[in-house]
N, C-alpha and C positions, 0 to 999 in steps of 0.2 A: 219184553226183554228186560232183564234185571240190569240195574245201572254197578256197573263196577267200581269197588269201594279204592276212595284215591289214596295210594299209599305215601304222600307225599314226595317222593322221587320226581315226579314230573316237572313240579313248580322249583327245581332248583338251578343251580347257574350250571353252565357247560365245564365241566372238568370236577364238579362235586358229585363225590358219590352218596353222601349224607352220612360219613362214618364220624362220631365227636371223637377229635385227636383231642382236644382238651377243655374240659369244662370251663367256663367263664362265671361261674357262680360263685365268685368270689365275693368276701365277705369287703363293706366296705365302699362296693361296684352300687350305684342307684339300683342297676338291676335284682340285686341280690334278692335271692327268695332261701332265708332257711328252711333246712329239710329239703333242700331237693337239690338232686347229685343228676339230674338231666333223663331225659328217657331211653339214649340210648347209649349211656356212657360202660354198664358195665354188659352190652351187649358181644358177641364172637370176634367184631372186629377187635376191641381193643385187650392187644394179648400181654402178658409180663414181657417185662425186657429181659432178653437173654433164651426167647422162647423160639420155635421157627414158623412157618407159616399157619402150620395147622396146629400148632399152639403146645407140642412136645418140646422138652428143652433140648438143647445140643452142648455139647460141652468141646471143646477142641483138646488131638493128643498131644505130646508135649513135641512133637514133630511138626508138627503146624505152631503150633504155638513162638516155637524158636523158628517158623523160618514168615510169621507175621510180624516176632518181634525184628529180625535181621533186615524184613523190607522197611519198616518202619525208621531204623536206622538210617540206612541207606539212603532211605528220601533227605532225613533231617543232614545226616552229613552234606550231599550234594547241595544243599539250600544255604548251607556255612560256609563251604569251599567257594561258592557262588559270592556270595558277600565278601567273604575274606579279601577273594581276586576282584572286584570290584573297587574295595578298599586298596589294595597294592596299587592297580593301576594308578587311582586318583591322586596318590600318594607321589607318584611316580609320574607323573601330571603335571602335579603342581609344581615337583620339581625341577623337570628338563624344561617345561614348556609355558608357564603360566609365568614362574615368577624369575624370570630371563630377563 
């Protein structure tokens, strides 16, 4: 029976799939080794950004676009309005009830 050749996956930690999200061959680093960009750095997992899963681009219509920009809004206003009333109240605090 032929022994099956180890693909390294096995000997890894629980929740790694072995994909490099970013090389650490950085110049500078003890480790540093020039000329080498890793083995599996420019392998299928790692895709351009702005690509989708299977590594085609997507673009968004201007319909989406304006209603990611509206939600986007909408969070930032609610996080101000938040703060703002946060600020009144303290304001309003210190006023009637702290400095009495």
């Amino acid at each position: 029976m032929a022994r099956r050749k180890n693909s390294g996956k096995e000997n890894l930690p629980a929740g790694d799939d072995g994909r490099t999200i970013v090389s650490m061959n950085v110049e500078g680093m003890p480790w540093y080794v020039p000329g080498e960009t890793g083995d599996r750095q420019q392998g299928t997992e790692n895709r351009e950004q702005g690509t989708g899963g299977d590594g085609r681009r997507f673009e968004l219509t201007r319909e989406e676009t304006r209603f990611f920009t509206w939600g986007a809004l909408k969070a930032a206003l609610l996080v101000v309005g938040a703060m703002c009333l946060g600020i009144v109240l303290f304001v309003l605090f210190c006023q009637f009830v702290w400095f009495r």
